[in-house]
C-alpha positions in Angstrom: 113.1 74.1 124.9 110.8 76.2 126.9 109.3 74.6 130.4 106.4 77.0 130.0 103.3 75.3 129.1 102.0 75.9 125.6 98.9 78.2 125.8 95.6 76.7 124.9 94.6 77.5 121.2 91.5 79.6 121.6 88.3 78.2 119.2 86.6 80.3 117.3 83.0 80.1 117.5 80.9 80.3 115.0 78.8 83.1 113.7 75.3 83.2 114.7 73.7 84.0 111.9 75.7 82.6 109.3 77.3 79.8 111.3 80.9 80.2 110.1 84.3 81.0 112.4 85.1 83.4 109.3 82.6 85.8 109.8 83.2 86.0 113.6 86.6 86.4 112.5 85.6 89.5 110.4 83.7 90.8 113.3 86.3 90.6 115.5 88.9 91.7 113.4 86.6 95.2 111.7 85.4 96.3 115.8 87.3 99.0 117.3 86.8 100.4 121.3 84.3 96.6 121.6 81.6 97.9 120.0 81.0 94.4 118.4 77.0 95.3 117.9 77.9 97.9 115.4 81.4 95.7 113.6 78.5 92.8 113.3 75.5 94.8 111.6 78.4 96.4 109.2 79.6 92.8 108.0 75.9 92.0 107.8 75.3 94.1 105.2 78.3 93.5 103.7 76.8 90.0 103.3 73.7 91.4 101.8 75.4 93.4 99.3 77.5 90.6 98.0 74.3 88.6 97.7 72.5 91.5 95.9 75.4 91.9 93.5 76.7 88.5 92.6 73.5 86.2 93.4 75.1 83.6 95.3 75.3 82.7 99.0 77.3 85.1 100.3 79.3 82.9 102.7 80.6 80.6 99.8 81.7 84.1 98.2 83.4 84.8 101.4 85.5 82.1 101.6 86.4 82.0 98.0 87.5 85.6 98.7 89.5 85.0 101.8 91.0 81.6 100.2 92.1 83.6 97.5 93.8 86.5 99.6 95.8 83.3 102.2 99.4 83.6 101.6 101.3 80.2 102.0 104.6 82.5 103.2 105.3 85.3 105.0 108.6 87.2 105.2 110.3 87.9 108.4 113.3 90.6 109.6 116.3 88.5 111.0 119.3 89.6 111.5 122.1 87.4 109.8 126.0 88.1 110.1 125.1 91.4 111.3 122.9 92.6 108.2 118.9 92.1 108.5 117.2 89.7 105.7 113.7 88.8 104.4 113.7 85.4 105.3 110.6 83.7 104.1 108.9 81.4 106.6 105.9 79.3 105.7 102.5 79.4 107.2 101.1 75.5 108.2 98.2 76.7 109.8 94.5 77.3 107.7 93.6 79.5 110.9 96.7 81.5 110.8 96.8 81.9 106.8 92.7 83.0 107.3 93.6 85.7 110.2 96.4 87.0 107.9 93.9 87.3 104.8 91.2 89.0 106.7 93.4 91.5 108.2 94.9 92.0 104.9 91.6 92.3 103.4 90.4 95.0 106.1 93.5 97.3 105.3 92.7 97.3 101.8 89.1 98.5 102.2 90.7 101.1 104.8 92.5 102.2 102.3 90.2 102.9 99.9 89.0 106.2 99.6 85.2 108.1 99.0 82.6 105.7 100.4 80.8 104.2 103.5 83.2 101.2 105.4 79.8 98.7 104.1 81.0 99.5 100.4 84.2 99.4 100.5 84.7 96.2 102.7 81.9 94.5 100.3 84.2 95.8 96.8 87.3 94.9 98.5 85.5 91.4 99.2 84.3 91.2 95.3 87.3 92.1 94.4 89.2 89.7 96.3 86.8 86.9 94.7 87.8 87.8 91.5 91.4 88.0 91.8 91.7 91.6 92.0 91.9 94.3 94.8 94.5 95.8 96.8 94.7 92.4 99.1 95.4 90.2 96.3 98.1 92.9 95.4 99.4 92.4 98.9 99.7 88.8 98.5 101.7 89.2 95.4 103.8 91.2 96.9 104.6 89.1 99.6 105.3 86.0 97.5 107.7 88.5 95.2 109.9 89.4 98.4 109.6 85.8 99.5 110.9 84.4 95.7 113.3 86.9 96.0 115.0 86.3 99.6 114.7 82.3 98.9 118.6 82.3 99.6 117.8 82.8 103.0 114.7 80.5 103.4 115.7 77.5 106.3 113.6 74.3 105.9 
């Protein structure tokens, strides 16, 4: 066991305008070089456009999103007799399951292609809400390698 002391977990405060950790989170996660003015207005509109489109509270869309994006494992390279595995760990932590989504949910509006960051972050988001999108594909994905490397899986 390690005699350094555990580092303090670091709480997220809440958004300002919408009073959730999740957006902050978004913000945090979308600005690049600390330009956290322009990372904000972005997801801001973002929120607008998922309330013009689907005529709910965008927050409770958000989360329903992001909820449905959190993967409960994860797989991880370790090296085993000399050969490297998948080994699937699983994620306790709502914070750390959330982080995971959100940057998953970033990369797949990064990757889409043609429009502003606004509309393809607030599609991806949509998308994510309805079970579709490229992060719920990464999900999948992640809980295909994980089924398949079970053997390996320590409890």
């Amino acid at each position: 066991m390690s005699r350094r002391r555990a580092s303090k977990q670091k709480v997220l405060t809440p958004d300002p305008v919408y009073r959730t950790s999740l957006v902050f989170l978004i913000v945090n996660n979308l600005m690049k070089k600390g330009k956290k003015a322009l990372a904000s207005r972005m997801v801001y509109q973002v929120m607008n456009e998922i309330r013009e489109k689907t005529q709910q509270d965008p927050v409770v869309v958000l989360e329903k999103a992001v909820t449905h994006v959190e993967p409960e494992v994860l797989v991880k390279a370790r090296r085993i007799g000399g050969a490297t595995h998948q080994v699937p760990v699983k994620i306790q932590e709502k914070e750390k399951r959330q982080a995971i989504a959100v940057r998953w949910i970033l990369a797949g509006c990064r990757s889409r292609a043609g429009k502003s960051m606004v509309a393809n972050l607030a599609a991806e988001l949509l998308d994510a809400w309805k079970y579709k999108g490229n992060a719920v594909r990464k999900k999948e994905e992640v809980n295909r390698m994980a089924a398949a490397n079970r053997v390996y899986q320590r409890d």
